[in-house]
C-alpha positions as CSV (number, residue, x, y, z in Angstrom):
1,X,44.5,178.2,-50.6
2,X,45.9,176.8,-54.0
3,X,46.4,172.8,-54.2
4,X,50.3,173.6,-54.3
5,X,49.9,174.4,-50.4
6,X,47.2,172.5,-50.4
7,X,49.3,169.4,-51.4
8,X,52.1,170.0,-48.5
9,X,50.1,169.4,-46.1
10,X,48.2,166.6,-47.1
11,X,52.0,165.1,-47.4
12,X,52.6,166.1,-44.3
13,X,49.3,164.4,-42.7
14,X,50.4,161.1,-44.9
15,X,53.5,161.1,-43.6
16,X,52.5,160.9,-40.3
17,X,49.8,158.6,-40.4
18,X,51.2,156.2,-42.8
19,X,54.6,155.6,-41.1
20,X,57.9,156.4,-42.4
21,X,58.7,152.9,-44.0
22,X,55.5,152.8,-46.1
23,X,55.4,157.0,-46.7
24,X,58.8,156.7,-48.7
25,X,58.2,153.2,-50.8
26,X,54.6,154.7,-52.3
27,X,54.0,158.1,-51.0
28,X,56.8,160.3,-51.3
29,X,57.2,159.6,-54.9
30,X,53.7,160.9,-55.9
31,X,54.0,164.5,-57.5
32,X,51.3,166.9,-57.9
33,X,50.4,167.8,-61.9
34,X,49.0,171.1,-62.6
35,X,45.2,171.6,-63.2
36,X,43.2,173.8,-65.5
37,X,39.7,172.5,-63.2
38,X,39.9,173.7,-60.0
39,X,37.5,170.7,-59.0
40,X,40.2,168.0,-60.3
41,X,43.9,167.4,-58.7
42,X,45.7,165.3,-60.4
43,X,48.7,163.0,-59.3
44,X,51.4,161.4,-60.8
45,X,53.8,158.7,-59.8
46,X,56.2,157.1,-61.7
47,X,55.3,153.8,-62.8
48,X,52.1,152.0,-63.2
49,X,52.6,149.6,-60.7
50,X,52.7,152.2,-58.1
51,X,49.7,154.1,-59.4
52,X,47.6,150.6,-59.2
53,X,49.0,150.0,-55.7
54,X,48.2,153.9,-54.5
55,X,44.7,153.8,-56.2
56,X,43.8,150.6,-54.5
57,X,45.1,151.8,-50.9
58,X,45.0,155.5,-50.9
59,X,42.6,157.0,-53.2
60,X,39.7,157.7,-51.0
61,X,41.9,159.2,-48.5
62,X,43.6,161.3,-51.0
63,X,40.2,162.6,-51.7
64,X,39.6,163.0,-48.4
65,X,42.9,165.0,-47.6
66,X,42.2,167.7,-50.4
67,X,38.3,168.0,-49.6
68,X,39.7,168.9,-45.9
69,X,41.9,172.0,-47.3
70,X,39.9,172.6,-50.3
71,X,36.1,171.6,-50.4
72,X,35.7,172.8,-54.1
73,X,37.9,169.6,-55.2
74,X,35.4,166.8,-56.1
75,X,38.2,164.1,-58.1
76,X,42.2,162.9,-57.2
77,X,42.8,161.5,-60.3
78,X,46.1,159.3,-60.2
79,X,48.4,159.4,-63.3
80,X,51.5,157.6,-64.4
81,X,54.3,160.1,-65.2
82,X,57.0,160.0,-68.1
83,X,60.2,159.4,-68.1
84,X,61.2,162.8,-67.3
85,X,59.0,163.4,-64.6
86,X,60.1,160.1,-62.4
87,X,63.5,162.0,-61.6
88,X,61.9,164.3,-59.5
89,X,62.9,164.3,-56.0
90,X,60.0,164.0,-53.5
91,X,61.6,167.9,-52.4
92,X,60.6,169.2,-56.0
93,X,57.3,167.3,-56.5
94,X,55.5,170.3,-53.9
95,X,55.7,172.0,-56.8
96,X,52.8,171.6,-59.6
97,X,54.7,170.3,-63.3
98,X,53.2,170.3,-66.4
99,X,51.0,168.0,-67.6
100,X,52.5,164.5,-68.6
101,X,52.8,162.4,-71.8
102,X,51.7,159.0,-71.4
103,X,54.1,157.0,-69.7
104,X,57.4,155.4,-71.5
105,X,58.4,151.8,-70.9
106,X,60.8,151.1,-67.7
107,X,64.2,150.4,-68.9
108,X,64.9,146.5,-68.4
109,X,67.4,144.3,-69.3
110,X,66.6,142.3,-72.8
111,X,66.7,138.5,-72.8
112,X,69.2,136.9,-74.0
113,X,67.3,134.3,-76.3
114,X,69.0,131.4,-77.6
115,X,69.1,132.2,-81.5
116,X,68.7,128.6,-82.3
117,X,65.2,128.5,-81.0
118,X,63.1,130.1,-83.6
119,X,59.7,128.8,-84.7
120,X,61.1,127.6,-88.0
121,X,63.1,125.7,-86.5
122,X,60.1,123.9,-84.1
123,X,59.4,120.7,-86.0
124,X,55.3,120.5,-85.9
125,X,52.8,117.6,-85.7
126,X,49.1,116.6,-84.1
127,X,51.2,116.0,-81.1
128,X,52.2,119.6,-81.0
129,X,50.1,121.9,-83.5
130,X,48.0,123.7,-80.6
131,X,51.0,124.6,-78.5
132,X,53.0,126.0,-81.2
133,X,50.0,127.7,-82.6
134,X,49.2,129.1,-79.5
135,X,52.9,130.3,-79.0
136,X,52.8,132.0,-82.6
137,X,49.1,133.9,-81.6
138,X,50.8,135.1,-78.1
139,X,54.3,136.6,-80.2
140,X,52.1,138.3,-82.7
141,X,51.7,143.0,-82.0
142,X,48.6,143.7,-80.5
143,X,46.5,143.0,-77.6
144,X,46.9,139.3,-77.0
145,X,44.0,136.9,-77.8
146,X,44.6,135.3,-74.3
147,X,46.5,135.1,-71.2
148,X,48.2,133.4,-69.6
149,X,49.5,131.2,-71.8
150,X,50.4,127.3,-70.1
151,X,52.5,125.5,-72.3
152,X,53.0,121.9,-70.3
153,X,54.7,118.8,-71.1
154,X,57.3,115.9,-70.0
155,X,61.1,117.2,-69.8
156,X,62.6,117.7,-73.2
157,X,59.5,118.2,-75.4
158,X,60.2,121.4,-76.8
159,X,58.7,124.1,-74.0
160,X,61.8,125.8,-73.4
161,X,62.1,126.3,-77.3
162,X,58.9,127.7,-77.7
163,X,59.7,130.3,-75.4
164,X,62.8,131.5,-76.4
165,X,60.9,131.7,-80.4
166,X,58.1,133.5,-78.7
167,X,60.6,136.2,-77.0
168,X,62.9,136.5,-80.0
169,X,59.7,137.3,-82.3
170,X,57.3,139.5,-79.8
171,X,60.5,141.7,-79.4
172,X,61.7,141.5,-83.2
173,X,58.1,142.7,-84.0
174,X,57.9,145.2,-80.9
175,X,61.4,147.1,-80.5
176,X,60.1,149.3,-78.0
177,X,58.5,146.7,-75.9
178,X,59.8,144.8,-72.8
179,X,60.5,141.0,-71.7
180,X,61.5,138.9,-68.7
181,X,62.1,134.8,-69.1
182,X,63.2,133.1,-66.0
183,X,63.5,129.8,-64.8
184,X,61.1,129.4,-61.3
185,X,63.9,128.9,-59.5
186,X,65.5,132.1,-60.6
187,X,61.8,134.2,-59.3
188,X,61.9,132.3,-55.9
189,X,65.7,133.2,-55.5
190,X,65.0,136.8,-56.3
191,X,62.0,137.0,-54.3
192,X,63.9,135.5,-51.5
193,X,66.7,138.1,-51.7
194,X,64.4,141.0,-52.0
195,X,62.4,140.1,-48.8
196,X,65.9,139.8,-46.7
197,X,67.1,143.4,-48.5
198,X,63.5,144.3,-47.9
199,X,63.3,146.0,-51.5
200,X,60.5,143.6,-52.5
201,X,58.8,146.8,-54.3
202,X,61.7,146.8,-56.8
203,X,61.8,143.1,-57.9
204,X,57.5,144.0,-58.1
205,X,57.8,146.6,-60.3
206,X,60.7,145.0,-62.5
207,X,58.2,142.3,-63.3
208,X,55.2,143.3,-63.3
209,X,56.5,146.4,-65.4
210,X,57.3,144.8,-68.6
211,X,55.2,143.3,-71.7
212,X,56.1,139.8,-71.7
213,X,56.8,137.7,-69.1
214,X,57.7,134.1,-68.9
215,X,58.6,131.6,-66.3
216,X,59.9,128.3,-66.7
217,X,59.9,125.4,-65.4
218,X,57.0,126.3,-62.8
219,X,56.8,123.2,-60.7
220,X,59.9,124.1,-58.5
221,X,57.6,126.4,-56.8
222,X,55.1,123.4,-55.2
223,X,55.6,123.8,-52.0
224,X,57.2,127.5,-51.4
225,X,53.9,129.4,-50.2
226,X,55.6,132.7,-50.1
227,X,57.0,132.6,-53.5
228,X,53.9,130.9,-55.0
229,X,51.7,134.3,-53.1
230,X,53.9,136.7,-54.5
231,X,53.7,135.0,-58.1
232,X,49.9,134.5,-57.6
233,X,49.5,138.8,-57.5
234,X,52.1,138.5,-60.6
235,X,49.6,136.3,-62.5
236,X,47.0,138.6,-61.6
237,X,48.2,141.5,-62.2
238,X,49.1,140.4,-65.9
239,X,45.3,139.1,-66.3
240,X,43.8,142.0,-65.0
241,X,45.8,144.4,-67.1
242,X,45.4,142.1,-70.6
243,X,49.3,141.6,-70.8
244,X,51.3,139.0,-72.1
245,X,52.4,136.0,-69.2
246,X,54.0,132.7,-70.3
247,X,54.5,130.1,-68.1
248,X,55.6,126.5,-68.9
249,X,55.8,123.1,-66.5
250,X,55.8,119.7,-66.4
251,X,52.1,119.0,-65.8
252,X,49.0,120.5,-66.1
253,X,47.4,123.6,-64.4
254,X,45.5,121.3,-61.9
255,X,48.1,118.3,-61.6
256,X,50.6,120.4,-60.0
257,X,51.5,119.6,-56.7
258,X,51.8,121.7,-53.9
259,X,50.7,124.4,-55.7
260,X,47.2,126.0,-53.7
261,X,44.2,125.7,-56.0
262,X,43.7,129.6,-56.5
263,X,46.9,129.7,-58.1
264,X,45.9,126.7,-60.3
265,X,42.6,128.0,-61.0
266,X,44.3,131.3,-62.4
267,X,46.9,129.5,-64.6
268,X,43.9,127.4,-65.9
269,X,41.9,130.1,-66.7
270,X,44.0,131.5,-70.0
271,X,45.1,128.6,-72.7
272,X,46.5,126.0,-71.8
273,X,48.5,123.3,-74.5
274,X,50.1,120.5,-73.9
275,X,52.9,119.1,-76.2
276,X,52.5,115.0,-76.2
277,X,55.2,113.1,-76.7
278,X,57.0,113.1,-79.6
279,X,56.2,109.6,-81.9
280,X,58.4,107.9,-84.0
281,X,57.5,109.9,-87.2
282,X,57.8,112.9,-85.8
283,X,61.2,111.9,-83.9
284,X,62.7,111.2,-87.1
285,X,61.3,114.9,-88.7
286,X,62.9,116.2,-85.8
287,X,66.3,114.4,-86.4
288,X,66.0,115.7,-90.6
289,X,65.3,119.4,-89.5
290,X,68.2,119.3,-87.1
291,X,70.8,117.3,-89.6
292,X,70.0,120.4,-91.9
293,X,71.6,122.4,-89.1
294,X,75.0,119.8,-89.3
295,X,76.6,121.1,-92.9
296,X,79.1,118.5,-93.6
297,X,77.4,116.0,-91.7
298,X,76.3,112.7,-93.5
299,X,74.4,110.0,-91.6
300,X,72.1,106.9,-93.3
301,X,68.7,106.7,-92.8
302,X,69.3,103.6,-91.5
303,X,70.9,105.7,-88.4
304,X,68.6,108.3,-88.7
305,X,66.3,105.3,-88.2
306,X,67.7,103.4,-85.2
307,X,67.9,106.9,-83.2
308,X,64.4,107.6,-83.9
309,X,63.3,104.6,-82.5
310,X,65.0,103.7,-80.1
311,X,65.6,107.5,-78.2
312,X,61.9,107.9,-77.4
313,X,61.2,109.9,-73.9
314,X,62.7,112.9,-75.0
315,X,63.8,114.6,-78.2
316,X,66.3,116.7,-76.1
317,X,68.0,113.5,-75.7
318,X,66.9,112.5,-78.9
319,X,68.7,115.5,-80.4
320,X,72.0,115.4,-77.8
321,X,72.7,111.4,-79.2
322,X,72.8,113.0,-82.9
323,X,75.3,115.7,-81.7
324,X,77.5,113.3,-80.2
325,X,77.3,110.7,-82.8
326,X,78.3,113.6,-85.5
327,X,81.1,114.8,-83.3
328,X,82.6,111.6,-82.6
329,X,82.4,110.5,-86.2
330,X,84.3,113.8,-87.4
331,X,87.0,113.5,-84.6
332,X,87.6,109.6,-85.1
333,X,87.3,110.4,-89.1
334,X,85.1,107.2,-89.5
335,X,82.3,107.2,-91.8
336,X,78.5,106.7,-89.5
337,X,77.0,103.7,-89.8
338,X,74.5,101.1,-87.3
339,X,77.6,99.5,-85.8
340,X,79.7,103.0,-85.2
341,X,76.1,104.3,-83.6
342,X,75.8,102.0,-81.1
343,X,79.7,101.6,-80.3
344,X,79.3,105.4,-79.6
345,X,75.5,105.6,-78.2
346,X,75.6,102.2,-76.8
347,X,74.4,103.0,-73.2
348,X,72.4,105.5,-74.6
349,X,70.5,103.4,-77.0
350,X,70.4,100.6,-74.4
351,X,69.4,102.8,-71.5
352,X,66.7,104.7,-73.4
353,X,64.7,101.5,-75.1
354,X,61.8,100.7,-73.9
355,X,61.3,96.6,-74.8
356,X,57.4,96.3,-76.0
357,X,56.2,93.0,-76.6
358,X,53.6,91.7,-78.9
359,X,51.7,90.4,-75.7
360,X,52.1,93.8,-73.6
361,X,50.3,95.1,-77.1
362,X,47.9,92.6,-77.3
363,X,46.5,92.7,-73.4
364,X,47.0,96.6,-73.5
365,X,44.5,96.5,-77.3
366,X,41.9,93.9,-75.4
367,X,41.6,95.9,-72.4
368,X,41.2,99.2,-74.1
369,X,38.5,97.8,-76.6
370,X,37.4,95.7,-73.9
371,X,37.5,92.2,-75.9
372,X,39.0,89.0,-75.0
373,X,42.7,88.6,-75.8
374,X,42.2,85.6,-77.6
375,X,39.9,87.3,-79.9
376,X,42.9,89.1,-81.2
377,X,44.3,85.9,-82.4
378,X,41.3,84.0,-83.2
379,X,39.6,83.9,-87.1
380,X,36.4,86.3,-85.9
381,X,35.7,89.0,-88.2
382,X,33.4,90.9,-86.7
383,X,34.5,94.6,-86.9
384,X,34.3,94.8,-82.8
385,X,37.3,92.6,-82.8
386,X,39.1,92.8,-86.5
387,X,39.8,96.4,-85.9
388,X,41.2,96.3,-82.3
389,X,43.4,93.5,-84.0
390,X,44.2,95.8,-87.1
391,X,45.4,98.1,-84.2
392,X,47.5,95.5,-82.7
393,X,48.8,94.9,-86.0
394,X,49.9,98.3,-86.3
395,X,51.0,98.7,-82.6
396,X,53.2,96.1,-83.4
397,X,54.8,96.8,-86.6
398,X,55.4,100.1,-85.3
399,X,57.1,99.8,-81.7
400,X,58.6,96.5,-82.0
401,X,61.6,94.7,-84.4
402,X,59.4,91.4,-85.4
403,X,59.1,91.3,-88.5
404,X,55.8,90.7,-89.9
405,X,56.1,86.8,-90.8
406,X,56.3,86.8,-86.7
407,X,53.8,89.4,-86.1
408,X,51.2,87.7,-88.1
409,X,52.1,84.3,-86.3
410,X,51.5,85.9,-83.3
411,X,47.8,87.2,-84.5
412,X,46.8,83.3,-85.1
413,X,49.3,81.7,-87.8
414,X,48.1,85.0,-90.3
415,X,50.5,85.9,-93.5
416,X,52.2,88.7,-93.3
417,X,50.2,89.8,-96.6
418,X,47.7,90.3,-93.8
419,X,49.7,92.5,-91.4
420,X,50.7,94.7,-94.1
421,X,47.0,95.4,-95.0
422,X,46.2,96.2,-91.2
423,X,49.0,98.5,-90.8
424,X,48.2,100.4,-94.3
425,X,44.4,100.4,-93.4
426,X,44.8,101.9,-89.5
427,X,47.8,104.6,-91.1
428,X,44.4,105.8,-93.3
429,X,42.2,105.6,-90.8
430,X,44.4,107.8,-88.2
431,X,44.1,110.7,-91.0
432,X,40.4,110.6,-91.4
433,X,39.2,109.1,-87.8
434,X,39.7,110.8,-85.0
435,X,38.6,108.4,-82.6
436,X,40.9,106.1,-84.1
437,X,43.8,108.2,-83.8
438,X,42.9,108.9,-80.0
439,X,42.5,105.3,-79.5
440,X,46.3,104.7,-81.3
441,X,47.8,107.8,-79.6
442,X,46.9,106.8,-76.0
443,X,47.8,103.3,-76.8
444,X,51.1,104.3,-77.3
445,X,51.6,106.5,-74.8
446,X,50.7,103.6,-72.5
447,X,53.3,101.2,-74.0
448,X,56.0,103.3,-74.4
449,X,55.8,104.9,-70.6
């Protein structure tokens, strides 16, 4: 017997003891490739998804099967087809086909990136520098240095634009390859609708079949245990196979809630970056970069200036207040100035500031350094309490509007002479002290929550 007839009956056994339902979603596509070793008999099915699934489930059965009609065959070796072999009807495939060239991609729809989010447009800083590193290193040809990537960060830090600049330069790079970027809503609704259609293998193999995948916005999943299964065997099937998987939320890996811990474990276990948020110099670097975008445009640093700091929990917003301002100066024909800026952005302005005093400062400085409060504002010089109150200094000068004949009154009656040498001594110490610059950092973070 040759493994032609050999072949129609093993389908015919499978067929039978597999069911119907789950013969024709993984069976029936499976062709038989011819064989110069009579030992060998090798399968193809059309996609590597399939071939995974039929190699985990069926291959020592296969084996078994062909052994029973033929005891010379030792190996079933499953194959992905080409292109040309996947269209095939499962009436043809009991005939043996030539062998097959490795496997083309599956034809998927490309993204439609937003051409504005490119990474030289991404304004960088310490807050930022690993995450947009790590989102250059995971665009770049080539077997990717790690994955999954978890980009994770408060609404409106920049995660979304990362994406869209990692997509855009992957595929510019890769013309061939493949991407998917959807919101986590967007999976779970699909997912949904393909268990009610019951064609869950097609919304499988559209994902897991392509190079780069990225979901946003992964937090909308806490909670959904079916979704967050079927995107758990999604994460894993991207890890085991060394392909590229983005995925960007609101919190860390392990602060995600109602998300079960094998899930997080698995996000954890690639790179994960966090984008802080976005301090005042690097909110007014973001507000330059995207005035160069504006031709025509012409606002004062003075307004540059007021947005920056007083728009501070989100540079989405931060960016939205210049676009209005902009477009309501050109319609109105008014030149931009402090008083137009907060006629227009008003609420905005008001709504988004975050009143710090010199007090909050001080008591959040003292219990951070753990020192008294009223060392801050006493004469002692030791360095254990001059440099939390250099900090202070700087706190203050930076995230309030006293001016620094009031800050130094508030450090003990000091001249302002005094302040200006504590905020120009911590501003060189943050470039050469990292301790320092954590200590500042978290500080501020603190205040301005």
């Amino acid at each position: 017997m040759d493994q032609a007839k050999a072949w129609t009956r093993v389908r015919g056994n499978l067929r039978l003891s597999a069911g119907q339902r789950l013969f024709d979603q993984w069976l029936k596509p499976i062709v038989l490739i011819e064989s110069a070793d009579a030992e060998t008999v090798r399968l193809g099915l059309p996609s590597a998804f399939m071939t995974n699934w039929v190699k985990g489930h069926y291959a020592d059965r296969l084996l078994m099967e062909f052994r029973a009609q033929l005891p010379s065959v030792r190996t079933v070796s499953i194959e992905t087809l080409a292109r040309e072999v996947r269209e095939l009807t499962a009436e043809a495939a009991d005939a043996p086909v030539a062998p097959a060239a490795p496997a083309s991609k599956p034809a998927v729809e490309r993204p439609r990136f937003d051409s504005r989010f490119t990474f030289d447009r991404f304004v960088v800083d310490t807050s930022n520098r690993v995450a947009v590193n790590a989102a250059k290193a995971m665009a770049e040809p080539g077997k990717p240095r790690f994955s999954p990537l978890y980009l994770h960060s408060n609404t409106g830090q920049g995660k979304t634009h990362l994406m869209h600049a990692i997509g855009q330069t992957f595929l510019d790079a890769c013309p061939d390859a493949t991407a998917i970027y959807m919101p986590a809503e967007r999976f779970m609704f699909e997912f949904v609708r393909a268990v009610r259609e019951k064609d869950t293998f097609a919304f499988k193999a559209r994902l897991r079949g392509v190079d780069l995948l990225m979901i946003d916005d992964l937090q909308f999943i806490a909670g959904k245990e079916s979704t967050q299964e079927e995107f758990f065997h999604t994460v894993d099937e991207f890890m085991r196979e060394g392909k590229r998987l983005v995925i960007a939320a609101d919190r860390s890996p392990l602060a995600l809630e109602g998300v079960e811990a094998r899930l997080a474990s698995r996000l954890g276990a690639g790179l994960a970056a966090d984008i802080k948020p976005a301090e005042l110099g690097l909110r007014r670097a973001i507000l330059d970069r995207k005035l160069e975008d504006m031709p025509g445009a012409k606002v004062p640093d003075d307004v540059l200036d007021l947005l920056a700091m007083r728009i501070s929990s989100s540079v989405r917003e931060l960016e939205g207040a210049l676009n209005r301002l902009v477009a309501y100066a050109q319609l109105n024909e008014e030149p931009v100035t402090v008083a137009f800026a907060e006629n227009v952005l008003g609420e905005a302005l008001r709504g988004s500031q975050r009143r710090i005093t010199i007090d909050e400062i001080q008591k959040a400085v003292s219990s951070h350094f753990d020192v008294k409060q009223l060392d801050l504002v006493s004469q002692r010089r030791a360095v254990a309490i001059a440099r939390p109150r250099q900090i202070a200094m700087y706190l203050a000068k930076r995230l309030t509007t006293r001016s620094l004949p009031e800050i130094g009154r508030k450090f003990g009656n000091r001249d302002h002479s005094t302040v200006i040498h504590a905020v120009r001594r911590i501003e060189e110490l943050r470039g050469t002290d990292s301790e320092i610059d954590g200590a500042v950092r978290s500080l501020m973070r603190q205040l301005e929550a």
